[in-house]
mmCIF file of the N, C-alpha and C atoms, coordinates in Angstrom:
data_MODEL
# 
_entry.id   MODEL 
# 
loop_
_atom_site.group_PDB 
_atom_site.id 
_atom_site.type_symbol 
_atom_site.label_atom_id 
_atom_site.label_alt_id 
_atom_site.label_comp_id 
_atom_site.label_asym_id 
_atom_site.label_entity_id 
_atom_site.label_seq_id 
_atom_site.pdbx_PDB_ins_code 
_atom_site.Cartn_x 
_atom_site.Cartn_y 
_atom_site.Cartn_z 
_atom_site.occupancy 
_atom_site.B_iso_or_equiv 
_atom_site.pdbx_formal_charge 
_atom_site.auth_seq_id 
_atom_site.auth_comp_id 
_atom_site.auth_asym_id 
_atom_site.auth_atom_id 
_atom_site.pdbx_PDB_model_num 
ATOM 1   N N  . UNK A 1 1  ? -33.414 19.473 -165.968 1.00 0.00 ? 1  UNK A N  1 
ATOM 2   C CA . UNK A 1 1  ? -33.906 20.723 -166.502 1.00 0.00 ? 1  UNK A CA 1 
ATOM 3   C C  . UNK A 1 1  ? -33.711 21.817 -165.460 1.00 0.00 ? 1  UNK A C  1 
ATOM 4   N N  . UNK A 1 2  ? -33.738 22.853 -165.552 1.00 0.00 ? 2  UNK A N  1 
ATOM 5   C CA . UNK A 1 2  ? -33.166 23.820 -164.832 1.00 0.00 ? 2  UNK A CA 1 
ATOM 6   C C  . UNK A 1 2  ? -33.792 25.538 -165.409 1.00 0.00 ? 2  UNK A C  1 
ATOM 7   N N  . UNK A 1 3  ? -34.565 26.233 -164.550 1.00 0.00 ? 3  UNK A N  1 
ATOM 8   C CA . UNK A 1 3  ? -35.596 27.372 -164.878 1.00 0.00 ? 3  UNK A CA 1 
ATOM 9   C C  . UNK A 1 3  ? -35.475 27.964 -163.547 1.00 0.00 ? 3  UNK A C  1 
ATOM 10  N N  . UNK A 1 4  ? -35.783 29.661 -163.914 1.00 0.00 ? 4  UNK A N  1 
ATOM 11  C CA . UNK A 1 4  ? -35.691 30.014 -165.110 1.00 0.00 ? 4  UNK A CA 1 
ATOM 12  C C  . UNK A 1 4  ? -34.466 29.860 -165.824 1.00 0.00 ? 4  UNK A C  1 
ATOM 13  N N  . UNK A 1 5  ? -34.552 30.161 -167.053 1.00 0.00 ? 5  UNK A N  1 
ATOM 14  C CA . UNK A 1 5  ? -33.534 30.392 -168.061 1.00 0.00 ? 5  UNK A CA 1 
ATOM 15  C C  . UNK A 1 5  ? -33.802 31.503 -168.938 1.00 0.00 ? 5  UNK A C  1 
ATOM 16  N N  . UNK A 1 6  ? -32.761 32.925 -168.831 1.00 0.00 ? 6  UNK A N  1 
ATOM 17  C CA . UNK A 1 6  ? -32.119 33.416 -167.904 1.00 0.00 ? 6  UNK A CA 1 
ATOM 18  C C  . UNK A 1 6  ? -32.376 33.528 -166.663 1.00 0.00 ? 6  UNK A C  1 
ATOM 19  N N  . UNK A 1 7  ? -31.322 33.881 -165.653 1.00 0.00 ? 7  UNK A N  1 
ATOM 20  C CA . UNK A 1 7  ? -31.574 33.750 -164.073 1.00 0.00 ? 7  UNK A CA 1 
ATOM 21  C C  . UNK A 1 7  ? -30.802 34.471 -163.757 1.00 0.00 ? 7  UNK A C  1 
ATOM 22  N N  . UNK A 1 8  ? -31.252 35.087 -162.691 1.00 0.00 ? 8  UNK A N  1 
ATOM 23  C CA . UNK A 1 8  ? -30.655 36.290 -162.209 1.00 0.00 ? 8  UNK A CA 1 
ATOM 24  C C  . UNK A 1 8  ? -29.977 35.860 -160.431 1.00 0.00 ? 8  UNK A C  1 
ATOM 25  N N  . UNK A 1 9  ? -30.697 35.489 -159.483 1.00 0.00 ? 9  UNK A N  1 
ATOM 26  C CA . UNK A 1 9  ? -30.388 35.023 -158.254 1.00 0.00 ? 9  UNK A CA 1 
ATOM 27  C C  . UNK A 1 9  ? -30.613 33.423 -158.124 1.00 0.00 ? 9  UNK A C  1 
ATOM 28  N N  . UNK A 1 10 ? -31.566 33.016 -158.468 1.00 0.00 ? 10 UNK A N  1 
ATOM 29  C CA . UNK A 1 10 ? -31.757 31.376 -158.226 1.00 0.00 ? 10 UNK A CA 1 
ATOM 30  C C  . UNK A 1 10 ? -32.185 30.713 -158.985 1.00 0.00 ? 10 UNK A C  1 
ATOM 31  N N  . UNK A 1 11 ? -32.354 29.891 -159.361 1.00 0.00 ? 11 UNK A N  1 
ATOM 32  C CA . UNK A 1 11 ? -33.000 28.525 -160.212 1.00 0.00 ? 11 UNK A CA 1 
ATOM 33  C C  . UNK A 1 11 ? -32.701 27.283 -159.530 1.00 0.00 ? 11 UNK A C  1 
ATOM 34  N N  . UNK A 1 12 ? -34.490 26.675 -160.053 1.00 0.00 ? 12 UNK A N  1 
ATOM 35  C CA . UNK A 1 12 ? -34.918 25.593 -160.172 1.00 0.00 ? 12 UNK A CA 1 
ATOM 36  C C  . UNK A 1 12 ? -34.260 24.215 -160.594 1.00 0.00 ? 12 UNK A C  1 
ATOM 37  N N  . UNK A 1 13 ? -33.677 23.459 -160.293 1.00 0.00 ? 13 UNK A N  1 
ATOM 38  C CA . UNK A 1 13 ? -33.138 22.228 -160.973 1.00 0.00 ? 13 UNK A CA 1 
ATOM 39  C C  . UNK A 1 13 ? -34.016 20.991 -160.533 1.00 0.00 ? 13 UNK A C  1 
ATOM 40  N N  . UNK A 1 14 ? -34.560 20.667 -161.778 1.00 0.00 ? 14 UNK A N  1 
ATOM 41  C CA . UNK A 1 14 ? -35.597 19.651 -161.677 1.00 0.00 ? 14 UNK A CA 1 
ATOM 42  C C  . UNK A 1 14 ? -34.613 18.302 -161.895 1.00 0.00 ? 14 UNK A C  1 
ATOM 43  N N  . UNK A 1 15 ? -34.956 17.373 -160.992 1.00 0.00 ? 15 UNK A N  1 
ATOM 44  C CA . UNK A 1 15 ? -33.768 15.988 -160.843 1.00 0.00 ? 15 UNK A CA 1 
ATOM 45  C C  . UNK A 1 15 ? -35.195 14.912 -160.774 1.00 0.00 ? 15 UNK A C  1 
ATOM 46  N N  . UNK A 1 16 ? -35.975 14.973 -161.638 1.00 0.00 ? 16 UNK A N  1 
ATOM 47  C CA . UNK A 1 16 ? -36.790 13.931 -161.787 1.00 0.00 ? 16 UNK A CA 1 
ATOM 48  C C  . UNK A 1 16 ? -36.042 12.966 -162.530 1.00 0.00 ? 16 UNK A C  1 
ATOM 49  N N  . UNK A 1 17 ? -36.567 11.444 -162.430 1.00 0.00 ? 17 UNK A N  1 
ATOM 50  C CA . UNK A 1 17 ? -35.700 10.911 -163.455 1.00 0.00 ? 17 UNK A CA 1 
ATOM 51  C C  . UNK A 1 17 ? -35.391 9.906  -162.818 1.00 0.00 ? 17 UNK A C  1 
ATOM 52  N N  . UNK A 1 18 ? -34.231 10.064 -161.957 1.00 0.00 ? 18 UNK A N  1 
ATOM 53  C CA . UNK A 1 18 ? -33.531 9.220  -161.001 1.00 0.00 ? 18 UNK A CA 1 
ATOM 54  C C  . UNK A 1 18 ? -33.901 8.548  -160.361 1.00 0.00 ? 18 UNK A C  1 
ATOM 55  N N  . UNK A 1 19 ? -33.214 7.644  -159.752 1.00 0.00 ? 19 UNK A N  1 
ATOM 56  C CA . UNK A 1 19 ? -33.665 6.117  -158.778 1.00 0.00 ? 19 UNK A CA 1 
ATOM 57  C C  . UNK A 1 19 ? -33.894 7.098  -157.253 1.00 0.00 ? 19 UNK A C  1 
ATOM 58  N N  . UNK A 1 20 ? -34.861 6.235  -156.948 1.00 0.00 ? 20 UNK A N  1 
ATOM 59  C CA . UNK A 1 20 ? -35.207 6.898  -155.259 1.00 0.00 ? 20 UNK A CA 1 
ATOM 60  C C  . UNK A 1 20 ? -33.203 6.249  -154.545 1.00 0.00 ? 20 UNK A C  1 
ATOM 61  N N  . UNK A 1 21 ? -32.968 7.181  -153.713 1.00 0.00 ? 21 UNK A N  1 
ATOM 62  C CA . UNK A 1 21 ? -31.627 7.483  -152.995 1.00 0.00 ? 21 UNK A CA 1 
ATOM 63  C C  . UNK A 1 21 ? -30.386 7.242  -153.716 1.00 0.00 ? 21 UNK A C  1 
ATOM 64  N N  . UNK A 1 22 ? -30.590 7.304  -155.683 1.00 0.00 ? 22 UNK A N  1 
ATOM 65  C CA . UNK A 1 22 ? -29.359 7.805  -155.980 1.00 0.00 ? 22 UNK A CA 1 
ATOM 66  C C  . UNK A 1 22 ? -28.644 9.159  -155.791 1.00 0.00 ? 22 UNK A C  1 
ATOM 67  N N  . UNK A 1 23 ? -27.722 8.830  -155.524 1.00 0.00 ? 23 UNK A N  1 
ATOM 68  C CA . UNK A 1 23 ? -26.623 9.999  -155.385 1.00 0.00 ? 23 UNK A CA 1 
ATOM 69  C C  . UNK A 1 23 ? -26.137 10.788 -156.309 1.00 0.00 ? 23 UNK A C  1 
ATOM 70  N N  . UNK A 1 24 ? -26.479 11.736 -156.627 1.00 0.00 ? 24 UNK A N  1 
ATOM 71  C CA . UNK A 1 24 ? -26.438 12.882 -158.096 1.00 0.00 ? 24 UNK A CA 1 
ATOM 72  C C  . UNK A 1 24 ? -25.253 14.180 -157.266 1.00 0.00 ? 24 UNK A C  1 
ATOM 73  N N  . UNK A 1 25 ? -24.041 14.379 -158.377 1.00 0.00 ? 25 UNK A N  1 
ATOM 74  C CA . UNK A 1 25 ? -23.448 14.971 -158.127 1.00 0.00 ? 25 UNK A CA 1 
ATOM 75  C C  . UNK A 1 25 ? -23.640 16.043 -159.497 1.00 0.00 ? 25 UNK A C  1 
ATOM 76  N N  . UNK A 1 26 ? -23.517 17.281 -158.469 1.00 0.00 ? 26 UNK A N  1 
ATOM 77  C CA . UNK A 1 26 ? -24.210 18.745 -159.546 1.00 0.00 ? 26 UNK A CA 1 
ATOM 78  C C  . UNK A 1 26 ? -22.755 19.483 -159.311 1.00 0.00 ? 26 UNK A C  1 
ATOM 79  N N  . UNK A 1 27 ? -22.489 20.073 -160.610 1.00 0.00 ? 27 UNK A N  1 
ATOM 80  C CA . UNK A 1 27 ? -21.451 21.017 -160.719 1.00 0.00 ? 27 UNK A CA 1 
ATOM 81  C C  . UNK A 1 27 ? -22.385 21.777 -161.702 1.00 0.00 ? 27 UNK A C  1 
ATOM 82  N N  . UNK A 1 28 ? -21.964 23.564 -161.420 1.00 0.00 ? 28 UNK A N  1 
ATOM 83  C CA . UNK A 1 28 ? -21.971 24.760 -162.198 1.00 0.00 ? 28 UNK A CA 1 
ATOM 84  C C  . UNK A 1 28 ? -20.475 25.097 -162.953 1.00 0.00 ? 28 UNK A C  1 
ATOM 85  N N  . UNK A 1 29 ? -20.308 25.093 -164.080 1.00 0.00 ? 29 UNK A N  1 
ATOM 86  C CA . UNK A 1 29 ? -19.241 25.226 -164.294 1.00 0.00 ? 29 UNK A CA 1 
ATOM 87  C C  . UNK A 1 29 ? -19.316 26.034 -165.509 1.00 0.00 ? 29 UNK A C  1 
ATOM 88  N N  . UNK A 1 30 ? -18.221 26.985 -165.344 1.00 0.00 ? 30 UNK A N  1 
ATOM 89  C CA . UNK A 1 30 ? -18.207 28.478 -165.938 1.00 0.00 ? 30 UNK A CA 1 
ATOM 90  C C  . UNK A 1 30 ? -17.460 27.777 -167.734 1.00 0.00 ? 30 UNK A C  1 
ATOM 91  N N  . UNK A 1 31 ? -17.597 29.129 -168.760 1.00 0.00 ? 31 UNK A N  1 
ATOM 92  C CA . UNK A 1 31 ? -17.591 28.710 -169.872 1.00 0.00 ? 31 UNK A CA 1 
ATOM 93  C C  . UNK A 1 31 ? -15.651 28.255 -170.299 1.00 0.00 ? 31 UNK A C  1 
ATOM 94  N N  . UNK A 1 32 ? -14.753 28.500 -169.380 1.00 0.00 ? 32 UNK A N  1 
ATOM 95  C CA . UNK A 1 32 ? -13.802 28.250 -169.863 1.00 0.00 ? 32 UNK A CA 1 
ATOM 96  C C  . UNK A 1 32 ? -13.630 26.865 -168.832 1.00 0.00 ? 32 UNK A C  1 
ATOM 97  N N  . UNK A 1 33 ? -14.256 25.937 -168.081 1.00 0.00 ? 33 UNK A N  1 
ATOM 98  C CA . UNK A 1 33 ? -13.978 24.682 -167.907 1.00 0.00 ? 33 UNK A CA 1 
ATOM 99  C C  . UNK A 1 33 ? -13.803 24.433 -166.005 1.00 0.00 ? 33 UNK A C  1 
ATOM 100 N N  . UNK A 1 34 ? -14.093 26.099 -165.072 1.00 0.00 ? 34 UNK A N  1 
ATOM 101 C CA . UNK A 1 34 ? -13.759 25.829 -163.919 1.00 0.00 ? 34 UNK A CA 1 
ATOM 102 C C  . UNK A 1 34 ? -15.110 25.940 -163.047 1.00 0.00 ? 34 UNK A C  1 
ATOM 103 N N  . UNK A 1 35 ? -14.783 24.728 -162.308 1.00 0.00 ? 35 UNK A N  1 
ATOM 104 C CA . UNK A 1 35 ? -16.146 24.847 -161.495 1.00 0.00 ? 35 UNK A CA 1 
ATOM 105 C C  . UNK A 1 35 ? -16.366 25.586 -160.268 1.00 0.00 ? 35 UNK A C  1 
ATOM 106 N N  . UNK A 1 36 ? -17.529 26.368 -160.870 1.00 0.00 ? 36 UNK A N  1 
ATOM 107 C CA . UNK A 1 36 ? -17.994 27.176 -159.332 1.00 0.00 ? 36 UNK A CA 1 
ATOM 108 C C  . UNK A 1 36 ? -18.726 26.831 -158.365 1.00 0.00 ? 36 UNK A C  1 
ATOM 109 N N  . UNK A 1 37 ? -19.811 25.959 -158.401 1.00 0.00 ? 37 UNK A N  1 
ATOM 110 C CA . UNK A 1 37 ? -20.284 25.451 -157.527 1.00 0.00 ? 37 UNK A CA 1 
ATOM 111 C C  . UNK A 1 37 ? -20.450 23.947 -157.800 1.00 0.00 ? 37 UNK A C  1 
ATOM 112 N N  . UNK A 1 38 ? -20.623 23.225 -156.531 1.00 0.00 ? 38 UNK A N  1 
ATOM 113 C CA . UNK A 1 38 ? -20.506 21.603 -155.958 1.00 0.00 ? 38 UNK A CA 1 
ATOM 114 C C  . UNK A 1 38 ? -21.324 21.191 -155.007 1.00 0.00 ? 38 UNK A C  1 
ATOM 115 N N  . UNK A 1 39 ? -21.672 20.287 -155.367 1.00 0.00 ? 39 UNK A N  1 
ATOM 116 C CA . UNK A 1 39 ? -22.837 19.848 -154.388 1.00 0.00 ? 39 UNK A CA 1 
ATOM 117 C C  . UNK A 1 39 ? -23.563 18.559 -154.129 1.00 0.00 ? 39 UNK A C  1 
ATOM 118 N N  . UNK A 1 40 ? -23.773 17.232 -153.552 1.00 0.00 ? 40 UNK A N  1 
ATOM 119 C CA . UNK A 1 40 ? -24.333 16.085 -153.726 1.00 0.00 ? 40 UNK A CA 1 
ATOM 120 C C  . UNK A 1 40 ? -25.630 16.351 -153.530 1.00 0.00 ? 40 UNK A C  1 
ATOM 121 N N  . UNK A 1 41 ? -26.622 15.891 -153.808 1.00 0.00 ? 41 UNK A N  1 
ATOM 122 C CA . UNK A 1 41 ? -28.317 15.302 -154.020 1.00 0.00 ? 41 UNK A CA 1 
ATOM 123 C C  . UNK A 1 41 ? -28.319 13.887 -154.209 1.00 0.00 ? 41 UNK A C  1 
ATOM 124 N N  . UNK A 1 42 ? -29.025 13.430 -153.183 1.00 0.00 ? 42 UNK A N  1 
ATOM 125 C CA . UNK A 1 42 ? -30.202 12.304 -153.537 1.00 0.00 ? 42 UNK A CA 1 
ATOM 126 C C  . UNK A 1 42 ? -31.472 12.326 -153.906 1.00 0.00 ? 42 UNK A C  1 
ATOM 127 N N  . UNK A 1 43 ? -31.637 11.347 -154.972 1.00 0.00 ? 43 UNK A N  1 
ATOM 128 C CA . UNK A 1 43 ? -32.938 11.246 -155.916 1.00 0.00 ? 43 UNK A CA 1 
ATOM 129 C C  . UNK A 1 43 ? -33.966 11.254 -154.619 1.00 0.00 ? 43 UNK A C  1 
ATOM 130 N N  . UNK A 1 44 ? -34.874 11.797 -154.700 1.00 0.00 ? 44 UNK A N  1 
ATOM 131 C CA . UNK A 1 44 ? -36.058 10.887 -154.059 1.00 0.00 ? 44 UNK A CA 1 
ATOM 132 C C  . UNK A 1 44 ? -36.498 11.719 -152.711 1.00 0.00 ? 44 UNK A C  1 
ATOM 133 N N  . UNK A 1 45 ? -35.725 12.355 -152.103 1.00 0.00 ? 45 UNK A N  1 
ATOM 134 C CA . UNK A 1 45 ? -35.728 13.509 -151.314 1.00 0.00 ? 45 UNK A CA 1 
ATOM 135 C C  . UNK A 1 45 ? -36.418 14.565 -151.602 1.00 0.00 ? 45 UNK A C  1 
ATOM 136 N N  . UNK A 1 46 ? -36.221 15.275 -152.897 1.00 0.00 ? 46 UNK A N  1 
ATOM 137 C CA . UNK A 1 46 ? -36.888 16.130 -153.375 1.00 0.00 ? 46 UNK A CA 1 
ATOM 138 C C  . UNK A 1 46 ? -36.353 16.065 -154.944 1.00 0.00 ? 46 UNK A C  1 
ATOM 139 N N  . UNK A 1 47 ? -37.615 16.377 -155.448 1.00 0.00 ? 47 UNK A N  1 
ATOM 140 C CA . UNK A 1 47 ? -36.761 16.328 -157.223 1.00 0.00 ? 47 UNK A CA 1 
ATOM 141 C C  . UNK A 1 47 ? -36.314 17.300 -157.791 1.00 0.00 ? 47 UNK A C  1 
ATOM 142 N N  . UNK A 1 48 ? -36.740 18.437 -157.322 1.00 0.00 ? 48 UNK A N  1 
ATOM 143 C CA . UNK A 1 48 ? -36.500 19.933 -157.488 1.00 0.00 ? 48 UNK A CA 1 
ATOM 144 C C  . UNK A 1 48 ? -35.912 20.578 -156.297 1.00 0.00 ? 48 UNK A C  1 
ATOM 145 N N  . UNK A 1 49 ? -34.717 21.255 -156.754 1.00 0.00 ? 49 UNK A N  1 
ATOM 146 C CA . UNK A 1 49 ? -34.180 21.900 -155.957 1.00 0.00 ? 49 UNK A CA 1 
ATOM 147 C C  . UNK A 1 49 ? -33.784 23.298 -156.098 1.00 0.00 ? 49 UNK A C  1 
ATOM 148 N N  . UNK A 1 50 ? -33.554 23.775 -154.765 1.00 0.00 ? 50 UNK A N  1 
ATOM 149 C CA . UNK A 1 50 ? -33.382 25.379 -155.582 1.00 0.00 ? 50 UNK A CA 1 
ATOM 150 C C  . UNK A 1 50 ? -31.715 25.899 -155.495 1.00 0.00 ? 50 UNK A C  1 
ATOM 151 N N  . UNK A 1 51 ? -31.332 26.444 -156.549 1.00 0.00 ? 51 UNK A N  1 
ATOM 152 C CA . UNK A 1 51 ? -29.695 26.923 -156.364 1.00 0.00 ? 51 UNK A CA 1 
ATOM 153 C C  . UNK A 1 51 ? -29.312 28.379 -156.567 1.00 0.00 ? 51 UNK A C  1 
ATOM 154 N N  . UNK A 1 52 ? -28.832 28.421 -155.700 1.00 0.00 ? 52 UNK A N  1 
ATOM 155 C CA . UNK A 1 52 ? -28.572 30.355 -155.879 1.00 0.00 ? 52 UNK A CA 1 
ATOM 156 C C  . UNK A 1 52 ? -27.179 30.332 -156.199 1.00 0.00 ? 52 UNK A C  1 
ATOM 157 N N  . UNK A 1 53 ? -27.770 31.330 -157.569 1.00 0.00 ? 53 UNK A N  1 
ATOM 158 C CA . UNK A 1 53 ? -26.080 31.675 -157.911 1.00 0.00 ? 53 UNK A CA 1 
ATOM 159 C C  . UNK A 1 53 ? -26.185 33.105 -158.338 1.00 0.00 ? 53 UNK A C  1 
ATOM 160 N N  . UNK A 1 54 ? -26.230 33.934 -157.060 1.00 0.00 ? 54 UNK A N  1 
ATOM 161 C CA . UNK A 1 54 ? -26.844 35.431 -156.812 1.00 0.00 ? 54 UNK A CA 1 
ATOM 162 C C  . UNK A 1 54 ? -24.959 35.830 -157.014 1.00 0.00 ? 54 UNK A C  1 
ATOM 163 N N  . UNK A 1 55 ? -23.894 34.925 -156.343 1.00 0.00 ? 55 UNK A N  1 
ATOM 164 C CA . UNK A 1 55 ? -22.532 35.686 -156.220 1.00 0.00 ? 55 UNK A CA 1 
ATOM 165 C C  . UNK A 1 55 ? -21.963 35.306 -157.416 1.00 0.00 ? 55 UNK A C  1 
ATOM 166 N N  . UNK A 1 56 ? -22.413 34.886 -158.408 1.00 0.00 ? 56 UNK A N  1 
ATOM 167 C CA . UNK A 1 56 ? -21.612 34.623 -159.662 1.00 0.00 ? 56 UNK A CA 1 
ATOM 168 C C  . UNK A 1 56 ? -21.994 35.618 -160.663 1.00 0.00 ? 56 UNK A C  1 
ATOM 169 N N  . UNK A 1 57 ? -20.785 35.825 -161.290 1.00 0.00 ? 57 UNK A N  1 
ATOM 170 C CA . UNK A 1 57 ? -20.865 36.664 -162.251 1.00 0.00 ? 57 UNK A CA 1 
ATOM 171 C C  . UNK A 1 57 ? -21.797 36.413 -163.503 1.00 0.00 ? 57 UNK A C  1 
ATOM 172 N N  . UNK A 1 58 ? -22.255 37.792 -163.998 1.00 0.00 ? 58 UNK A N  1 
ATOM 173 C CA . UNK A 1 58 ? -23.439 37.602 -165.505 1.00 0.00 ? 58 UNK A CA 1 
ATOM 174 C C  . UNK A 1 58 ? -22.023 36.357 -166.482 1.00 0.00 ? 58 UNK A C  1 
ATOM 175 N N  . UNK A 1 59 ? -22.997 35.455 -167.173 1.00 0.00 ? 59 UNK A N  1 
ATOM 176 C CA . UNK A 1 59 ? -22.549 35.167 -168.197 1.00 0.00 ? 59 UNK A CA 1 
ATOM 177 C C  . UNK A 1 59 ? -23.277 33.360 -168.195 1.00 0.00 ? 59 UNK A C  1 
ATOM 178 N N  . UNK A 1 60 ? -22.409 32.744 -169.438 1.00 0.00 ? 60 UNK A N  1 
ATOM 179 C CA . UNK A 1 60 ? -23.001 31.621 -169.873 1.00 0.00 ? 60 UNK A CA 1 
ATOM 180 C C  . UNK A 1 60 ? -22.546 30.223 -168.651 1.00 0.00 ? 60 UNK A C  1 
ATOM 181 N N  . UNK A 1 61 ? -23.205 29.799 -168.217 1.00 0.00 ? 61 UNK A N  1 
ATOM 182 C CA . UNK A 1 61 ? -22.475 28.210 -167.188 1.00 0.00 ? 61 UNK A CA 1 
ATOM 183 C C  . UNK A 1 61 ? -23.669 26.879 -167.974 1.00 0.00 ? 61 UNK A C  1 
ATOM 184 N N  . UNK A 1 62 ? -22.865 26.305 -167.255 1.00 0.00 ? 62 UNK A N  1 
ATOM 185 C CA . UNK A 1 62 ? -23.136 24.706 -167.783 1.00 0.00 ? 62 UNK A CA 1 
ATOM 186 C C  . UNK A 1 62 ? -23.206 23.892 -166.209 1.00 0.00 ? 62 UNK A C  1 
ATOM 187 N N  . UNK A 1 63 ? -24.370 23.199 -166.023 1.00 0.00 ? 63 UNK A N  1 
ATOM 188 C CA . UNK A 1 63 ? -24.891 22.473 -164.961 1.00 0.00 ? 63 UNK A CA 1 
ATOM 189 C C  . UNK A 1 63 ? -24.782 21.056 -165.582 1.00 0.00 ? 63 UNK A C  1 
ATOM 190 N N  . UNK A 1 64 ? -23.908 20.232 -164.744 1.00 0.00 ? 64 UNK A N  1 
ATOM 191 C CA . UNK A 1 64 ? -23.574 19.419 -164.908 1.00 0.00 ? 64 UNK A CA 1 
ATOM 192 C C  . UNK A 1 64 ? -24.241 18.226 -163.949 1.00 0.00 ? 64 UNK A C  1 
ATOM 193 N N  . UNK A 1 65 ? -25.261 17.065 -163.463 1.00 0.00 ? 65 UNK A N  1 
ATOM 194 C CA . UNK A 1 65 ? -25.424 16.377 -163.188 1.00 0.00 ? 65 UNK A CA 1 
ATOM 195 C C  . UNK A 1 65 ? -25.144 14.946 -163.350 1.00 0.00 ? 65 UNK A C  1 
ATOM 196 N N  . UNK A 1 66 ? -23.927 14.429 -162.376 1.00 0.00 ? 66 UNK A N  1 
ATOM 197 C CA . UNK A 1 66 ? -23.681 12.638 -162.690 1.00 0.00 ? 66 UNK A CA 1 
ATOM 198 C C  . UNK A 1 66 ? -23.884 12.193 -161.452 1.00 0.00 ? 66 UNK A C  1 
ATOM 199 N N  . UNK A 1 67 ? -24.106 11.066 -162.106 1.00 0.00 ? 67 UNK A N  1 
ATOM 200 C CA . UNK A 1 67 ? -24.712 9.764  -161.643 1.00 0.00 ? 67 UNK A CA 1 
ATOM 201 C C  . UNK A 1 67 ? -24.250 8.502  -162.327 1.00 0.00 ? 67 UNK A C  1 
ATOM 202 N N  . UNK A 1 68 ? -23.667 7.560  -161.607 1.00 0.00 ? 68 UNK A N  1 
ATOM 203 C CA . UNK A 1 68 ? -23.582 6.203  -161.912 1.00 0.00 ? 68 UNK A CA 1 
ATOM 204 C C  . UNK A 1 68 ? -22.775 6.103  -163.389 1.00 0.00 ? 68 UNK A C  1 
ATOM 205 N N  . UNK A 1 69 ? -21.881 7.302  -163.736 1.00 0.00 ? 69 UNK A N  1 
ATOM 206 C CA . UNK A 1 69 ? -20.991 7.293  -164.969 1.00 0.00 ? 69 UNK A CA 1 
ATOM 207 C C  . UNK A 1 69 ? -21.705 7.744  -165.756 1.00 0.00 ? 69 UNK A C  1 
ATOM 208 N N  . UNK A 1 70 ? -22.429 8.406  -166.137 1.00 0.00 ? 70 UNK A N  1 
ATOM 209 C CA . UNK A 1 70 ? -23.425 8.828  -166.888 1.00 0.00 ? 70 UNK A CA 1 
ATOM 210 C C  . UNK A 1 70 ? -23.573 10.424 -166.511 1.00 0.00 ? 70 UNK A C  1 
ATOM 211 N N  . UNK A 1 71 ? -23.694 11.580 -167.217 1.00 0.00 ? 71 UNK A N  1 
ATOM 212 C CA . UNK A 1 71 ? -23.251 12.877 -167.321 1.00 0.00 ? 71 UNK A CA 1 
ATOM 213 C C  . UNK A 1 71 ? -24.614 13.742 -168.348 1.00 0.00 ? 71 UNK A C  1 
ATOM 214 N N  . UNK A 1 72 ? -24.826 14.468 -167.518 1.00 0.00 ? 72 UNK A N  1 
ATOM 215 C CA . UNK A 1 72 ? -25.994 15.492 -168.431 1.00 0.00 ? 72 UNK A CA 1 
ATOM 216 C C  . UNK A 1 72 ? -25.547 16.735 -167.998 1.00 0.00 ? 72 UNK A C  1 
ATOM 217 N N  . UNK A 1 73 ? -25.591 17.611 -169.025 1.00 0.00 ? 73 UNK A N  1 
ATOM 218 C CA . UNK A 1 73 ? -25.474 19.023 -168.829 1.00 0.00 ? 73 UNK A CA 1 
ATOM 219 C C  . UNK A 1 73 ? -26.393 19.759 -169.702 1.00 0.00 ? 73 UNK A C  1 
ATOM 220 N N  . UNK A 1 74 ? -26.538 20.811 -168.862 1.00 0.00 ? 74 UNK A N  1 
ATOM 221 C CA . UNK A 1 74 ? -27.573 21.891 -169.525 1.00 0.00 ? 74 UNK A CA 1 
ATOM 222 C C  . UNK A 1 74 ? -26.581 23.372 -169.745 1.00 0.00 ? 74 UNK A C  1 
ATOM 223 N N  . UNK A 1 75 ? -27.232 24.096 -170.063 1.00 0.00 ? 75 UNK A N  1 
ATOM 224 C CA . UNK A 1 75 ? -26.333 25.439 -170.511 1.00 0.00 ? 75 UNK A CA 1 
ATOM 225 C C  . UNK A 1 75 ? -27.702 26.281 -169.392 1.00 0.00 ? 75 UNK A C  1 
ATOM 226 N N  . UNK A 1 76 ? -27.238 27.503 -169.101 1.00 0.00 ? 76 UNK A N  1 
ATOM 227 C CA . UNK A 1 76 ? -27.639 28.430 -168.150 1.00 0.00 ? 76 UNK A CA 1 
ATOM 228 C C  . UNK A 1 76 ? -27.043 29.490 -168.377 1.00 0.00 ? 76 UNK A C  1 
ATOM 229 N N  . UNK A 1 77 ? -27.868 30.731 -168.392 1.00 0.00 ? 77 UNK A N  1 
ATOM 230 C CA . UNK A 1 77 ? -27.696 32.002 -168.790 1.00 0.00 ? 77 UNK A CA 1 
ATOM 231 C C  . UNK A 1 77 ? -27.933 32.725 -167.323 1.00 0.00 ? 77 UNK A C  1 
ATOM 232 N N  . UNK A 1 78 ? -26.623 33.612 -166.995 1.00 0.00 ? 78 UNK A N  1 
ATOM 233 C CA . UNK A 1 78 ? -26.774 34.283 -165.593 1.00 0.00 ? 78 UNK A CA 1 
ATOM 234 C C  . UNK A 1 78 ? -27.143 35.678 -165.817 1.00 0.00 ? 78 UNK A C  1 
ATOM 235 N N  . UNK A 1 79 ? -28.129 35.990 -165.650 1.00 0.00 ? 79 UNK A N  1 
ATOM 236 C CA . UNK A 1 79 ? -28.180 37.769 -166.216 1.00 0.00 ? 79 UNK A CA 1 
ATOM 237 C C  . UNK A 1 79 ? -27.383 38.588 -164.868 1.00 0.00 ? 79 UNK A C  1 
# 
């Protein structure tokens, strides 16, 4: 889950869920398919994290979290 929604400089990405020291790979990725931001997390460290995406342009992205072959995405509104 990921708040606020809309967001203007940063949001919340809540990574509850996961096994303590799985390895969660997060992509932001813009509406025609290219990713802007990259990043690894481990579960269990913290479940919430914070992501600034203050240098990206207004519009619609998709937050992508995998793990272990398995894929969740959320939609995110950048004001």
């Amino acid at each position: 889950n990921a708040f606020p929604n809309p967001v203007s400089d940063n949001f919340t990405l809540d990574l509850s869920g996961f096994s303590e020291n799985e390895k969660i790979n997060i992509s932001v990725v813009n509406v025609i398919g290219i990713r802007v931001l990259q990043f690894e997390h481990f579960a269990g460290t913290n479940d919430r994290i914070n992501v600034s995406v203050s240098k990206l342009q207004s519009g619609i992205y998709f937050i992508q979290a995998e793990s272990q072959g398995q894929l969740a995405t959320r939609r995110i509104m950048i004001q």
